[in-house]
Every structure is written in C-alpha cells, then in structure tokens.
N, C-alpha and C positions, 0 to 999 in steps of 0.2 A: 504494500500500500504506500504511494504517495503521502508525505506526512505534510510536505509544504511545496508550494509553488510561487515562482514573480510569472505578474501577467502585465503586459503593456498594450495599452490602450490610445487609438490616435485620436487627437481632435478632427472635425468635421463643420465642414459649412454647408448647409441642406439651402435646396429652391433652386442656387444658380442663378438665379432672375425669375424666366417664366416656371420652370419646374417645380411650382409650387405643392408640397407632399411627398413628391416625387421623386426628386435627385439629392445624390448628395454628392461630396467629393470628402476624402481623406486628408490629412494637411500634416506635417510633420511635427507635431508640439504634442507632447505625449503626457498619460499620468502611468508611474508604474508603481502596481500592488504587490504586494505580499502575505499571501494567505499561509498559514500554519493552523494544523490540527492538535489543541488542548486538549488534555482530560477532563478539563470542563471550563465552560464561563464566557465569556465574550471580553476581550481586551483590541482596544480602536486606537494608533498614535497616526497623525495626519502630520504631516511637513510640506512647506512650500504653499500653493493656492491653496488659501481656505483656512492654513493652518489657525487655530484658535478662535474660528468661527462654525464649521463644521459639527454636528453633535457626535460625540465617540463612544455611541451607546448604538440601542438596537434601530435607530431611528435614521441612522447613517446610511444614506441609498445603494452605498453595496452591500452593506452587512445586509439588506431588504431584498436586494438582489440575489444574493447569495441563496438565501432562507429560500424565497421562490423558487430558486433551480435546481435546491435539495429537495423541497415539496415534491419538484417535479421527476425528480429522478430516485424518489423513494429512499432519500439515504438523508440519519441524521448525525450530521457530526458529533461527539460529545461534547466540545470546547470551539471557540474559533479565535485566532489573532488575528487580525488586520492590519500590517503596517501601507501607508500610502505617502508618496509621493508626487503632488500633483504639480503639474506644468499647466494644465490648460484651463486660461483664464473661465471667469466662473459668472453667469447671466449678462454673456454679452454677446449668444448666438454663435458658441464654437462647439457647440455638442456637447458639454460638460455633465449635463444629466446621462446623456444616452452613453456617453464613454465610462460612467458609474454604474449604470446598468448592467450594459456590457461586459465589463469587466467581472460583477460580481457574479453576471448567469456564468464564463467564462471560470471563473474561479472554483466555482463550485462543478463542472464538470470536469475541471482536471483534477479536482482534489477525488473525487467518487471513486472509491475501490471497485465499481463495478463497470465502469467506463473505459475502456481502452481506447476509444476513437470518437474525437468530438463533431456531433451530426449538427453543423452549420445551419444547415436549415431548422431542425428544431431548436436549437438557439435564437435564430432570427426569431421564429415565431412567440418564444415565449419572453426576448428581450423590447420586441414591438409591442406588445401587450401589457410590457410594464412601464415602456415609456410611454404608451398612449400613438405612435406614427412609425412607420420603420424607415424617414428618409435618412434620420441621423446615425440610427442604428445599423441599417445596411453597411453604411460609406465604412463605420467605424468596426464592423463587423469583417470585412472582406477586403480591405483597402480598395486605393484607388479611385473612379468615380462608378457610382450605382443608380440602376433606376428600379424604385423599388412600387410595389403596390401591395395590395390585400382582396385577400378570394374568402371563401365561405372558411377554406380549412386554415388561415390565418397568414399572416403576413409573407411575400415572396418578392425575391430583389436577384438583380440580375450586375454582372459586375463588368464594368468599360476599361478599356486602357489605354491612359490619359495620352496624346502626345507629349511626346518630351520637351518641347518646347512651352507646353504651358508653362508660366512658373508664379503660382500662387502669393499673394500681397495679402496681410490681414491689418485693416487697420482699428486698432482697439481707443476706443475713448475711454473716459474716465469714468462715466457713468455705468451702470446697468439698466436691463430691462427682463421683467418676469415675462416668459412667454406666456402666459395665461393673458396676461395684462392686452399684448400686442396681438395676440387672437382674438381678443375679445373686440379690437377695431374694425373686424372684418367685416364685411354686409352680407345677408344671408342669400341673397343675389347678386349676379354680372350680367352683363350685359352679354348678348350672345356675341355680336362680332369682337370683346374684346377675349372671351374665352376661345374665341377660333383664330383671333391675336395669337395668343399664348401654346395653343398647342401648335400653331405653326413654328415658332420660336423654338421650342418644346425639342423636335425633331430636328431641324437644324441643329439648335446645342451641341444634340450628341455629333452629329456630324464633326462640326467645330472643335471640339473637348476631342475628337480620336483623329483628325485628321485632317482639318484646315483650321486651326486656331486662328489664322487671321481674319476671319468671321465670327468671332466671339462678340464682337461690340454687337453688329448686329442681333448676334443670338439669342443674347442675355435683356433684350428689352424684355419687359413687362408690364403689364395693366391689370394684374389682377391684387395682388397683397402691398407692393411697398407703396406704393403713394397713398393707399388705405389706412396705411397707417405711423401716415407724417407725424399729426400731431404728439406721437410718443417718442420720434426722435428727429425734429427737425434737422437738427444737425449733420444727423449721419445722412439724411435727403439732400444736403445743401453740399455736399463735401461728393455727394456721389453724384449728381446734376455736375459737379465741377469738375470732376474725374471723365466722365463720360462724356464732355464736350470737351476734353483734351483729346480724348481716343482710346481712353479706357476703358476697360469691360468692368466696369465697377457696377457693386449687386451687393445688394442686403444681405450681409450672414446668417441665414437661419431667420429668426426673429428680431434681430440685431440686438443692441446698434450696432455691434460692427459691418465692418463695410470688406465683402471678399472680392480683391481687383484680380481679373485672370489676366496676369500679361505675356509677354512674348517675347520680351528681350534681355539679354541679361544686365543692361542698365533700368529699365522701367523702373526698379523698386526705388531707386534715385530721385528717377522723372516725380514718380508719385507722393514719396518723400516731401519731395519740395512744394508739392502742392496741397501739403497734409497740414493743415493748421496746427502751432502748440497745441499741450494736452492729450495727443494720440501718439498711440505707438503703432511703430511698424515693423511689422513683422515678416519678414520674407521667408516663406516656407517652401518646402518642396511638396510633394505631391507622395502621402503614404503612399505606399505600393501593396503592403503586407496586412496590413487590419491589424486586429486583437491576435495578441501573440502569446503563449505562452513560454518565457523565457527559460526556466527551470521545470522540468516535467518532461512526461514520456508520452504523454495524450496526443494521438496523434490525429488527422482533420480531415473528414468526410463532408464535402457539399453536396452529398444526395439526397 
C-alpha cells in the first residue's frame, strides 16, 4: 500500500472568450500537495497562497475532495495529512477551486490500496460535480487546452494540443472576485445572433489554439458573458478593450478579473507589460502540457 503521495496540480483559464463553459486551457503556475496516511485524525499545514487564510480542518476543499473520492471508491483512510503548497493565485479566475478539487479527487485515488490505475474519466466526472462545471477541471485535469461538456452519464472533455507558439500572458490585479458573484450578472437570455456570434468564434478558437494562432484576436471575440459582466470588474474590461485594440487576444480568465492574453511572440509579454497599468502583475506562463500529476506514487492513468 501506498502510504503517501505529492500530487501537482496546474492552474487554468476557462471560456477563452466565446467558449463560455466550454474551454479551458492549462497554464504553468502550479499548487503541489502532499497527502500521507495517519493512524488517525486529520492534520492540514498550507504554505504560500492562502497560507493563514485557508481553514486547516475538514472544511478545506481538498480535504472535501478527498473525502468525496474515498466515498466514491469505497475506501476509508484511518488518518489523513495534508501538506500544501500553493502557487496559484486565489478568486481571480485561474482555476484555484477546481485545481483543489482536483487535486484532492487525484489524491485520494493514488493513495486507495485498491486502485492501481487512475480512470481519468471517472475523475472528471466526479471532480465536475464537485466543482459545479468541468471547463476548469478538464484543462487542469488533462493538461493542455480542452473542450469539455456534460451528457446524462456526467461530465466529458476532450483534450487539444496547443500550438507552440501560443505563449500565454496572465494579468492579475489586486482585487478578487467570487464566481458566484460574476455568474450571478448573467441574463437568463441572449440574443440569438449573438449566440451564433459565439459559436462561430467557438470553432474557429480551436482552429487558432492548434494551428493558426494568428487568428486568435479574431477568435477570442465575444458577446455572451464579459461585457455582462463589466460592472464587477470594470477595470479588467478597460485594460482588455486596451489590449485588444493593440492586437491582442486578450479574454476574461474564467470569471476574472484577471485578464488571459494568448500571444504569439516571444516579446509580446513586454508589448503587454507596458500596457499593463500599476497594481497588476504579469505573468508569462507557458502552456501545461501534463495536467494533475502524481509526483510520488505508482498509480498509473487510464482515459477510458
């Protein structure tokens, strides 16, 4: 029996622009855990994002994750440790829930004595169901970029691969924003030609994202979520109207605010830098490749 495992986990930027639900992308700014099996009790130490804000009891979303994926694979540990290490920023629309999730369903099947090979698909389905959508969990799941949906028997994502020449720009403000908050701006209608906007864009994307990135600007328009929901980050609306009338493929991360630029050159992050008002950071990532890893352990990974 596996007594303890590290699991690393990527951040992600979901939507793209039009691919609202839909898409995500992987980005290289990671959290990596440390699960170990107790004789008994629950013991939670956090470092890095979150450290001393986070709760270190059973309330912590991977120790919740965790629990869910033993639930589901019929196995209870006696004890649990959790050491964590997080890198990636936290309610600013870089996957941060869904890379906890993840991680914790991930934990818990490489820790199970009865598991020798981890069935990716039932991971998705049962980490989409605890985060509530599977675009973030897909990306962060599988690396890479994913276009992910939901059928009766539960969530299913399909996995892209990115041209190399993307090269991903994350600009982080100082602020946060709850996703519940920024869904709740949505209207419970669109208009129909701006939905036939967006799936046109939609198809495109992928095009662009595996093989002509120089069509990204185009791709990444949209008319169904970010200007719906200006008023909760003007800012990040005003800095991306700025970016994308330079010739950037600049897009709402997720829920934001932050802002994910897909650019193309390996000065861009420079260009965009400079047009980045104080107060943000920038962050040039590369484009995970790999997903949720298990660094330590012998579970090996089935996407059937």
């Amino acid at each position: 029996m596996t007594s303890a495992v590290r699991v690393r986990v990527p951040a992600t930027s979901a939507n793209l622009g039009p691919a609202f639900d839909c898409a995500g992308l992987a980005l290289g700014r990671y959290d990596v855990l440390d699960f170990s099996v107790l004789p008994a009790g629950l013991e939670v130490e956090v470092s890095g994002v979150g450290a001393g804000e986070l709760p270190t009891d059973e309330s912590h979303l991977v120790v919740r994750a965790f629990r869910a994926a033993c639930a589901e694979l019929g196995w209870t540990p006696p004890g649990l440790r959790l050491v964590t290490e997080n890198g990636i920023p936290q309610g600013r629309g870089m996957g941060s829930s869904a890379a906890a999730v993840v991680a914790g369903v991930v934990g818990a099947w490489a820790l199970c004595p009865d598991v020798e090979i981890r069935d990716d698909a039932a991971v998705l389905r049962l980490a989409s169901e605890l985060e509530g959508h599977p675009d973030n969990v897909a990306a962060c799941l599988l690396g890479g970029a994913t276009l992910s949906w939901t059928e009766a028997t539960g969530a299913r994502a399909v996995r892209l691969e990115v041209d190399p020449d993307v090269r991903p720009v994350v600009l982080v403000p100082e602020a946060t924003l709850a996703t519940h908050v920024a869904r709740g701006l949505l209207p419970d209608v669109v208009p129909h030609a701006d939905a036939a906007h967006n799936a046109a864009r939609t198809g495109l994307l992928v095009h662009a994202l595996t093989t002509e990135p120089r069509m990204l600007l185009e791709a990444t328009d949209d008319r169904l979520h970010q200007r719906q929901r200006a008023s909760a980050m003007p800012a990040s609306l005003a800095l991306m109207d700025r970016l994308r009338d330079a010739g950037f493929a600049a897009v709402v991360s997720g829920a934001g605010p932050s802002l994910l630029v897909l650019a193309t050159r390996s000065d861009d992050a420079a260009a965009v830098s400079e047009l980045t008002p104080e107060g943000w950071s920038v962050l040039p990532l590369e484009v995970d490749s790999s997903g949720a890893r298990v660094l330590h352990g012998t579970v090996q990974v089935s996407s059937s």
